[in-house]
C-alpha positions in Angstrom: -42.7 7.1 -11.2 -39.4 5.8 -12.2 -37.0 6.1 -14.7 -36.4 2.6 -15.5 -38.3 -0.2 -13.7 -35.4 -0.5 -11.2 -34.6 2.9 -10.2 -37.0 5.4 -9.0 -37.1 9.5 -8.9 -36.8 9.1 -4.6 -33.4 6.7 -5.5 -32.2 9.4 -8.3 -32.8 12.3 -5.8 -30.8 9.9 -3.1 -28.0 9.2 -5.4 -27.6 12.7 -6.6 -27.6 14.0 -3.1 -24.7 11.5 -2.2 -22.8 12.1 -5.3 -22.4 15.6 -3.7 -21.4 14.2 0.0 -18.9 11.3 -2.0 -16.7 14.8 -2.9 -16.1 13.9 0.7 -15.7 10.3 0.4 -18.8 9.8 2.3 -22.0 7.9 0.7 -24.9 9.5 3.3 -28.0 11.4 1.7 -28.1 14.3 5.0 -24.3 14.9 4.1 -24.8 15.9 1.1 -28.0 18.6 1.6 -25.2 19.8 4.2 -23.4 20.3 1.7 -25.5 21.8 -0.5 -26.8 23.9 2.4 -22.8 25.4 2.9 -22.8 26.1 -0.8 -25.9 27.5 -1.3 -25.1 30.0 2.0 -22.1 31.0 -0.2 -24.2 31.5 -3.7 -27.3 30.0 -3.8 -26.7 30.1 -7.7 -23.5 27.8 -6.7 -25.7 25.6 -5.0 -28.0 24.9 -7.9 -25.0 24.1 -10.1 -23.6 22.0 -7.5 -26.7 20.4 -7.4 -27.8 19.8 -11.1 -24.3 19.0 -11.8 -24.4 15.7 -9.5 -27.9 15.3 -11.1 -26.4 15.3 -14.7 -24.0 12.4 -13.6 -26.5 10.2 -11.8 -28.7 10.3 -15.4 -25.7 9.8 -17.4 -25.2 6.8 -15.4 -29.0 5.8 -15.4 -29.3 6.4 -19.5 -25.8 4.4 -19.9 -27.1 1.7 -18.0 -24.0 1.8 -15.7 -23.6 -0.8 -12.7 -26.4 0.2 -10.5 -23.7 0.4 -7.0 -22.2 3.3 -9.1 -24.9 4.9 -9.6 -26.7 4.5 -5.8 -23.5 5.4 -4.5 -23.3 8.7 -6.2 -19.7 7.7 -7.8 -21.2 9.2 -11.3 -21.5 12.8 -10.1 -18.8 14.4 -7.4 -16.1 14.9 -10.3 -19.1 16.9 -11.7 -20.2 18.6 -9.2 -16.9 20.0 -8.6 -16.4 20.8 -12.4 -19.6 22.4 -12.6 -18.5 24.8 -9.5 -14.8 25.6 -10.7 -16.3 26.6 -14.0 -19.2 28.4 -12.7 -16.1 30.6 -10.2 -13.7 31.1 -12.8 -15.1 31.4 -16.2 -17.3 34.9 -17.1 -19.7 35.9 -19.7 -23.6 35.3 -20.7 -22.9 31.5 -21.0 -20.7 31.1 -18.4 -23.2 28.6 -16.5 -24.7 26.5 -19.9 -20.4 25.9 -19.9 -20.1 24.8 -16.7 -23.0 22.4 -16.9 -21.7 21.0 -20.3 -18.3 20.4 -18.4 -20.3 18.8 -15.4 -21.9 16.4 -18.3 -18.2 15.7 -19.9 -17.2 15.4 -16.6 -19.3 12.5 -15.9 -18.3 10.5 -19.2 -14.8 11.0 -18.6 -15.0 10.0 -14.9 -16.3 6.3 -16.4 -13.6 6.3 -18.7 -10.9 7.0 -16.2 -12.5 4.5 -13.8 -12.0 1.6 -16.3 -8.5 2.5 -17.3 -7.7 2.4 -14.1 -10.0 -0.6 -12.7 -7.2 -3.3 -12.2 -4.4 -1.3 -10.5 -6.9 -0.8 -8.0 -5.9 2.9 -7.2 -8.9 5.1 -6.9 -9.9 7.6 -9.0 -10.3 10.2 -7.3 -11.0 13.8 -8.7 -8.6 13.1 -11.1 -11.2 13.6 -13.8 -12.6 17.1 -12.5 -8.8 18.5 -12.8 -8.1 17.7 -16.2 -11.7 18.5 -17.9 -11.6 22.3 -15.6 -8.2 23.1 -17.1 -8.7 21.7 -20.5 -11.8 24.3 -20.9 -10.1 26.6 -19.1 -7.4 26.5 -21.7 -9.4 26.4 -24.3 -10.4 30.4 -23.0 -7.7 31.5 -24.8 -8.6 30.2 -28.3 -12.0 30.2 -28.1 -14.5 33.6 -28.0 -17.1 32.1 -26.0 -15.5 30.9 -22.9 -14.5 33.8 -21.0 -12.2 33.3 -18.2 -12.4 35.2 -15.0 -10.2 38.1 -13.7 -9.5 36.1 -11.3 -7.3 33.8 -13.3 -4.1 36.2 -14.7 -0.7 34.0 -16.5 1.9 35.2 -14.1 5.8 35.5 -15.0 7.6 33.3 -12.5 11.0 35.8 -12.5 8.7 38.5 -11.5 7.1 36.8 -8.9 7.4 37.8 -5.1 6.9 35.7 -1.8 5.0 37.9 0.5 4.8 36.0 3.9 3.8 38.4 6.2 -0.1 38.4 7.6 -1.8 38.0 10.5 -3.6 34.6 10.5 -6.7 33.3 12.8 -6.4 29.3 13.3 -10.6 29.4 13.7 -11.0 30.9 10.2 -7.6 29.0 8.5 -9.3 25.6 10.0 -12.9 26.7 8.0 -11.7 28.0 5.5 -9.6 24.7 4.8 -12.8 22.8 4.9 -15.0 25.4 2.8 -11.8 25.8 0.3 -12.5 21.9 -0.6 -16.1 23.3 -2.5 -14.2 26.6 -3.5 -16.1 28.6 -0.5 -14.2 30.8 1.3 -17.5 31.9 4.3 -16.8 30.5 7.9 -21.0 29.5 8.0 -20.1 27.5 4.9 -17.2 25.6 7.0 -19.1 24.7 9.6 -22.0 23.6 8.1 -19.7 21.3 6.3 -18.0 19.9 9.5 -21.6 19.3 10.4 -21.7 17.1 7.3 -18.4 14.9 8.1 -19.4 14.8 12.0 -22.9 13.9 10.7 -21.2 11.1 8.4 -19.5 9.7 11.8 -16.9 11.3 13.8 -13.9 9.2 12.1 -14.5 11.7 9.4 -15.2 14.9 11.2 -11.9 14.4 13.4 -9.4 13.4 11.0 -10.7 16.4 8.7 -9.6 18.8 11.9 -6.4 16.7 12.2 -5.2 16.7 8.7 -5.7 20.8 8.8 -3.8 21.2 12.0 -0.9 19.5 10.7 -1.4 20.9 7.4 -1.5 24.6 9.2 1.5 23.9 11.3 3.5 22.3 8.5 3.1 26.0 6.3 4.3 27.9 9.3 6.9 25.4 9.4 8.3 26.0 5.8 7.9 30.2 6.1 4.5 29.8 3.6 2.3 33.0 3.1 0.2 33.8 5.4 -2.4 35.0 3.7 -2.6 31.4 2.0 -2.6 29.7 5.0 -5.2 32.1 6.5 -7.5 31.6 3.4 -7.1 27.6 3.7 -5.3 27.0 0.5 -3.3 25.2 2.3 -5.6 23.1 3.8 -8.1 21.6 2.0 -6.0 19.2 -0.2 -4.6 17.9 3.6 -7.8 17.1 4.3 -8.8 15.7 1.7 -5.2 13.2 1.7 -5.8 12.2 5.4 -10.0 10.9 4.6 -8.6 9.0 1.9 -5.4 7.2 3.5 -6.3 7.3 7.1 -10.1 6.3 6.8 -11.9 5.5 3.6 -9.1 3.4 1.2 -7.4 1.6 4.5 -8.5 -2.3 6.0 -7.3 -3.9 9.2 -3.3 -4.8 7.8 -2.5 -1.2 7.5 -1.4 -0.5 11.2 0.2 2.7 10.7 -2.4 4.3 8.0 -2.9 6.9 10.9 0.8 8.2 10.9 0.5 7.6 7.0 -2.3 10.4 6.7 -0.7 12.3 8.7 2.4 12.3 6.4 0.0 12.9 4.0 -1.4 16.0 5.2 2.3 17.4 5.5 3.4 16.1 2.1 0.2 18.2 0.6 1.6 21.3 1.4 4.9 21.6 -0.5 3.1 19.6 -2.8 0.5 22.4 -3.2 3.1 25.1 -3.5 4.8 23.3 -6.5 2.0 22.8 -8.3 0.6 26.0 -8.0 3.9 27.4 -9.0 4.0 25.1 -11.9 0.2 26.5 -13.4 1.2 30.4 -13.1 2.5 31.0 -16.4 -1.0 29.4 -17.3 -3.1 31.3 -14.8 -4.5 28.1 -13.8 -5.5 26.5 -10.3 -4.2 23.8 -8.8 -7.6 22.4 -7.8 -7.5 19.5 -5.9 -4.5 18.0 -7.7 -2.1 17.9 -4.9 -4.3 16.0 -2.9 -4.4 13.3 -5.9 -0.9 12.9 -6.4 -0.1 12.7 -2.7 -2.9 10.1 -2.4 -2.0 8.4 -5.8 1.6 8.0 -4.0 0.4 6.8 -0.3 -1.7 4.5 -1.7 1.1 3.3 -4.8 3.7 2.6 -1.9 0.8 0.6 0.4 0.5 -2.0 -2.2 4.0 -2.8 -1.1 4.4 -1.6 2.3 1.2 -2.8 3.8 2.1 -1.8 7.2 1.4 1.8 6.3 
């Protein structure tokens, strides 16, 4: 059976399974049940949203008639899935998951819209679309009855706010939780059924993921940040994330030093994550995966010129 006479239901269940393992940058249809697996551990109830949320952006793509590579590659639903998570995390209420798959859905149009803006400076996308649709209807929380934000997510005064440093932290569980804090997961079985994933994907992946946290972890001792942070992986994730991107996935053979640049990466993501988090408190918002993007956007700006890195 088939949805058009080109692509089949086995093709839609491939592409949605990699539009879940692309979060990671990776195309590959066991990397994503991984995946799927880590969340589900988590929440199971995650995992289904994760899950239907990719699903939602494959169809969009199949019913728009997109260009078929997009759609096999599962490029229409990790902005999604991601959306459909944050929302499912951080908003409350009876309808809390019919608003997270809506945003999944918006999600998906938006992602095709970025990408064409942005086709000829030949800068990636990224999760640039998640970001902005997750803090637009988290926003709109405060003006609108039916979304129902979270406890979790509190405006906090900036004059009033205290740097607390102090805390015992275990590298084991600050190198997981880096990985699981990419899919909002903070459950060690979660982070190392994910490394699974990347190692599964090829071992590029799964080693520059543990090198971009290690310098990430070391670079947050380095500039006094809370412990408790660190220890949670908030300050990982968006490393990791930095260092796939410049150091393996968006490099060729005339960037020599795109090693050292993800490296830099990784480092840059943490002061990078501190201000933007800082920025979002009087809004009570997260910062999501937007450090990562900027520090990317910038690598990847400054290689059209410096090729060497």
């Amino acid at each position: 059976m088939s949805i058009n006479p080109v692509i089949t239901w086995r093709e839609i269940t491939t592409a949605t399974c990699k539009g879940v393992s692309q979060v990671l940058f990776i195309e590959n249809t066991i990397t994503g049940i991984f995946i799927l697996l880590a969340i589900a551990v988590s929440s199971p109830l995650l995992g289904i949203v994760a899950l239907l949320s990719s699903l939602f952006g494959t169809l969009i793509g199949i019913a728009g008639k997109a260009d078929e590579q997009l759609i096999h590659q599962g490029l229409l639903g990790y902005s999604p899935v991601l959306t459909g998570m944050a929302l499912m995390l951080f908003l409350t209420g009876p309808y809390h998951w019919i608003i997270a798959l809506v945003g999944a859905v918006v999600t998906a149009f938006f992602s095709v819209t970025v990408m064409h803006f942005m086709r000829h400076s030949e800068i990636p996308v990224l999760t640039f679309p998640f970001i902005i649709v997750s803090w637009i209807i988290l926003l709109a929380s405060y003006r609108l009855d039916i979304i129902q934000l979270s406890s979790d997510l509190v405006p906090q005064d900036l004059s009033r706010w205290d740097l607390h440093i102090a805390g015992k932290v275990s590298a084991v569980q600050a190198m997981l939780n880096g990985m699981g804090q990419i899919f909002f997961l903070h459950n060690l079985a979660s982070g190392v059924l994910l490394y699974i994933g990347l190692f599964w994907a090829g071992w590029r992946f799964g080693v520059f993921a543990i090198v971009g946290n290690i310098f990430a972890v070391l670079t947050a001792f380095a500039l006094f940040a809370e412990h408790s942070l660190i220890h949670a992986g908030l300050y990982g994730y968006n490393a990791i994330l930095t260092i796939l991107a410049v150091s393996v996935v968006f490099k060729d053979a005339t960037n020599r030093l795109a090693i050292l640049t993800g490296i830099l990466g990784a480092c840059l993501s943490v002061p990078m994550t501190g201000a933007v988090t800082t920025l979002l408190m009087p809004y009570g918002l997260p910062a999501f995966t937007m450090p990562f993007v900027l520090c990317t956007w910038l690598l990847l700006g400054a290689r059209k010129l410096l090729p060497n890195f």
